[in-house]
C-alpha positions as CSV (number, residue, x, y, z in Angstrom):
1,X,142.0,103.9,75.8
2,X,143.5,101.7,78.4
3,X,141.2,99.8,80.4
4,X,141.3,98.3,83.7
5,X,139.1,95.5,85.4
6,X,136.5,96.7,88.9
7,X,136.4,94.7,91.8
8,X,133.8,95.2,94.6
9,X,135.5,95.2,98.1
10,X,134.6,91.5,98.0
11,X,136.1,90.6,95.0
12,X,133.6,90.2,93.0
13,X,134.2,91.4,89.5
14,X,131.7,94.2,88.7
15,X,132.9,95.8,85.3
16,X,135.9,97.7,84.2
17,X,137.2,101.2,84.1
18,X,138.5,103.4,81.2
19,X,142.3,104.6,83.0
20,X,143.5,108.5,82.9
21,X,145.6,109.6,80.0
22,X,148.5,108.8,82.6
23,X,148.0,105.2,82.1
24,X,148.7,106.3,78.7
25,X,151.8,107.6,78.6
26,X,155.0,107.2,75.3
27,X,157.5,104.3,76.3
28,X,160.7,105.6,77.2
29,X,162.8,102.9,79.1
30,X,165.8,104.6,79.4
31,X,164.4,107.6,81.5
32,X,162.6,104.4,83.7
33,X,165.5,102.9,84.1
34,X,166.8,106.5,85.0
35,X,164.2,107.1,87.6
36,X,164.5,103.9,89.0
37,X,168.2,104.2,89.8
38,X,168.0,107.6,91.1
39,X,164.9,106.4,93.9
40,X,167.3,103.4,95.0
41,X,170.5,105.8,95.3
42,X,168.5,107.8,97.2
43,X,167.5,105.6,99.8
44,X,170.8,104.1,100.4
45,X,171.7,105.7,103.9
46,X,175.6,105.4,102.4
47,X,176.8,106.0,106.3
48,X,180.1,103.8,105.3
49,X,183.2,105.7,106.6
50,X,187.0,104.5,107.1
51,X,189.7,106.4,108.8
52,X,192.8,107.5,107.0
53,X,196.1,107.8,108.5
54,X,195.5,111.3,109.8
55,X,192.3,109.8,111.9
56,X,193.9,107.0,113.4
57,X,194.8,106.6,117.0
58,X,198.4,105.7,116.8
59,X,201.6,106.8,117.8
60,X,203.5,109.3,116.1
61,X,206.6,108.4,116.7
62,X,209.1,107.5,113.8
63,X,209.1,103.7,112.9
64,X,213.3,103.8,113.0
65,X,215.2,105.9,112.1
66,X,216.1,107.6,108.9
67,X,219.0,106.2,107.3
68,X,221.0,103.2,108.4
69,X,219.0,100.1,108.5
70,X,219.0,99.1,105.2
71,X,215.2,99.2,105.0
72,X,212.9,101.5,103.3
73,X,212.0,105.0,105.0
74,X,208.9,104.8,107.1
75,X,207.6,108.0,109.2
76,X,204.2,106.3,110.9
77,X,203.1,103.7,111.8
78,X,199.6,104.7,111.3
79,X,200.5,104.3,107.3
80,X,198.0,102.1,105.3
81,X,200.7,99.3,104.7
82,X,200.5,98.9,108.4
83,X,198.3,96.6,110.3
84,X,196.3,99.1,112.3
85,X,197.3,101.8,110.2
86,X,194.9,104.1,107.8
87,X,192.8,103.2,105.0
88,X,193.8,104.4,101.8
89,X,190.5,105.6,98.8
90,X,187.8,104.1,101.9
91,X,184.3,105.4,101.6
92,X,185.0,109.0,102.8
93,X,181.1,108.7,104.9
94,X,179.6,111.2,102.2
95,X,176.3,110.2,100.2
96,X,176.8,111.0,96.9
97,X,172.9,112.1,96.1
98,X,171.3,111.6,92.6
99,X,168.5,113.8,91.3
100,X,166.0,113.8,89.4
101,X,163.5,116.9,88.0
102,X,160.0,116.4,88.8
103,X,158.4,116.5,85.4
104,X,160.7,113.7,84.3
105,X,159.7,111.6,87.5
106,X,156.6,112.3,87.0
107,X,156.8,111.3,83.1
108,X,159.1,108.2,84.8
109,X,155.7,107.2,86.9
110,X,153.5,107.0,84.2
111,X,155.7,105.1,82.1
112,X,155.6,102.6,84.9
113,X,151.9,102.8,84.9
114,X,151.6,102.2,81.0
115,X,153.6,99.4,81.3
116,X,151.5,97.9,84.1
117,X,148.5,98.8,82.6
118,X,149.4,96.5,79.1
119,X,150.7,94.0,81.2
120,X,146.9,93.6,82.4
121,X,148.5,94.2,85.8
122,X,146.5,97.5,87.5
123,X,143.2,96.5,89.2
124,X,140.1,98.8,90.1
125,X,138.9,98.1,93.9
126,X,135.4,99.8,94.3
127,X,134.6,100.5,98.3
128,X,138.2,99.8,99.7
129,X,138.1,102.4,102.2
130,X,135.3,100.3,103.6
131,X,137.4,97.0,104.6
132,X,138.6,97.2,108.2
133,X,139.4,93.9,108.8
134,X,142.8,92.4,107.4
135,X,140.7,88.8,107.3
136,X,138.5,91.0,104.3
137,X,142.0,92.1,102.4
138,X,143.3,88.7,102.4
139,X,139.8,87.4,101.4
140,X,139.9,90.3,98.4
141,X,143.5,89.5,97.4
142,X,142.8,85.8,96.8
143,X,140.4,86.6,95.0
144,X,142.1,88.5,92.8
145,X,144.7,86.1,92.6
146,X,142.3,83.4,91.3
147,X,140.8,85.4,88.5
148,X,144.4,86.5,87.6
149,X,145.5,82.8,88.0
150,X,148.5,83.8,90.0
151,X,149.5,81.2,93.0
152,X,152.0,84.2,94.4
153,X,152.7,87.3,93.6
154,X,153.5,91.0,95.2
155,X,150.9,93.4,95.5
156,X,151.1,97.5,96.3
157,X,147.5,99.1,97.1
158,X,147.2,102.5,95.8
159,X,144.6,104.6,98.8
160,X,143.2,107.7,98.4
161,X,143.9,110.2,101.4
162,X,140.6,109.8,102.4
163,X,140.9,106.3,103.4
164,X,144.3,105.4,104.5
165,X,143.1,104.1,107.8
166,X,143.0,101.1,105.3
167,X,146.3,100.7,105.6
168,X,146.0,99.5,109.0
169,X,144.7,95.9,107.7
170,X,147.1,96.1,104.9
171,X,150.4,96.4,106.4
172,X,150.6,92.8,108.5
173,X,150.3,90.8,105.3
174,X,153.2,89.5,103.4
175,X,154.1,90.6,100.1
176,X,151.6,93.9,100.3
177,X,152.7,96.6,100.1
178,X,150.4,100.1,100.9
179,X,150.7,103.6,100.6
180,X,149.0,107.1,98.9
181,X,148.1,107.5,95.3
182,X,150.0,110.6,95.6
183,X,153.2,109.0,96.5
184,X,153.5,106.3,94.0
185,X,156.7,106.2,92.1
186,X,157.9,104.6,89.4
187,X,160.3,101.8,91.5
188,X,157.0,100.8,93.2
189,X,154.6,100.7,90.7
190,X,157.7,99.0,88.6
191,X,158.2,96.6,91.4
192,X,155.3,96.6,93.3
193,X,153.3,93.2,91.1
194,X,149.8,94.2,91.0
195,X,148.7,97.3,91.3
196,X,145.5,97.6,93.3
197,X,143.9,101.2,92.7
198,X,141.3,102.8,95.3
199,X,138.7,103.9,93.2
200,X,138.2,107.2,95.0
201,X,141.9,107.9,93.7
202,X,139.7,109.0,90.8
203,X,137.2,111.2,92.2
204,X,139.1,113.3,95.2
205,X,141.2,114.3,92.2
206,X,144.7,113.3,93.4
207,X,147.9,115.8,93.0
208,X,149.5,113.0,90.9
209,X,147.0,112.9,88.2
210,X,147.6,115.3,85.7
211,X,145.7,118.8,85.8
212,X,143.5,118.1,82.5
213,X,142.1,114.9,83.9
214,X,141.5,116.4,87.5
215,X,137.8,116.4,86.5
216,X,137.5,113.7,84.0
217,X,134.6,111.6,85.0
218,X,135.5,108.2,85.2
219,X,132.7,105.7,84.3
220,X,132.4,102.3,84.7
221,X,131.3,99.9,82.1
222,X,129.3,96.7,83.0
């Protein structure tokens, strides 16, 4: 069983923690890969639009006329070889969205989660809720960062619901990033560096977790 290391909200280092089967999960990189490129599609706002020859404002009238110039036929001015004129294949201004079905993201994030977990890269923070003070987070992160003997590095903080008024001392530091358990997904947790988990993720039984572990008891071993 994967394991994870405990940190008390001062960064000591008090033990470590056996991680849910969903730390646990069959490697499949292509389906990450998948996931990951269907959360970035979907947060492009793709609002790029051009106009074609029918949008421009332009006069109508003919360039000359028909037959007798010797050059080659033109009715508009507002045709794409013209400067001024339409844009010919532009972005047409409509977001082409991808999907994804939930049990595959969901299979997607704990591949992510695996991954991080073997990497020794998912930390334990026991008592989080309790730091109001961003002077404490930074205090806990460098902490961290010594034991892990990283000099920089990202790191995304996991909160139960129960204490997201956390994130309030969380979200003024550089390279942190903060949000629910429960909205984890596998570009973040992919992305994210270090993933610090709220311990109480565990016991207020988050959505995310899968129902057979929703009352798994998770100890921790000194």
């Amino acid at each position: 069983m994967t394991k994870a290391n405990v940190y008390s909200a001062k960064g000591v280092k008090s033990g470590s923690v056996n991680l849910p089967k969903d730390f646990n999960e069959n490697q499949n990189l292509a389906l990450l890969a998948q996931a990951i490129r269907v959360q970035t599609a979907r947060a492009h706002i793709g609002l790029a639009k051009v106009k074609t020859r029918a949008e421009v404002d332009r006069t109508k009238k003919k360039v000359y006329r028909q037959k007798g110039t010797g050059g080659a036929r033109h009715g508009s001015r507002s045709a794409p070889i013209y400067v001024g004129g339409g844009v010919a294949h532009g972005p047409k201004g409509v977001k082409r969205e991808l999907t994804l079905p939930k049990i595959l993201a969901k299979k997607a994030l704990n591949i992510a989660l695996t991954l991080k977990a073997k990497d020794g890269e998912v930390v334990v923070v026991n008592g989080l809720g309790a730091i109001a003070k961003t002077k404490e987070i930074q205090s806990l992160i460098d902490k961290i960062k010594k034991t892990r003997e990283l000099k920089k590095g990202r790191f995304t903080f996991a909160l139960a619901n129960t204490n997201l008024e956390s994130r309030r001392s969380l979200k003024n530091l550089e390279g942190v990033a903060v949000l629910p358990y429960e909205n984890l997904n596998a570009y973040r947790v992919f992305y994210g560096g270090v993933l610090v988990l709220d311990k109480d993720v565990f016991t207020k039984k988050p959505k995310t977790l899968n129902s057979k572990l929703k009352t798994t008891k998770i100890e921790i071993n000194k």
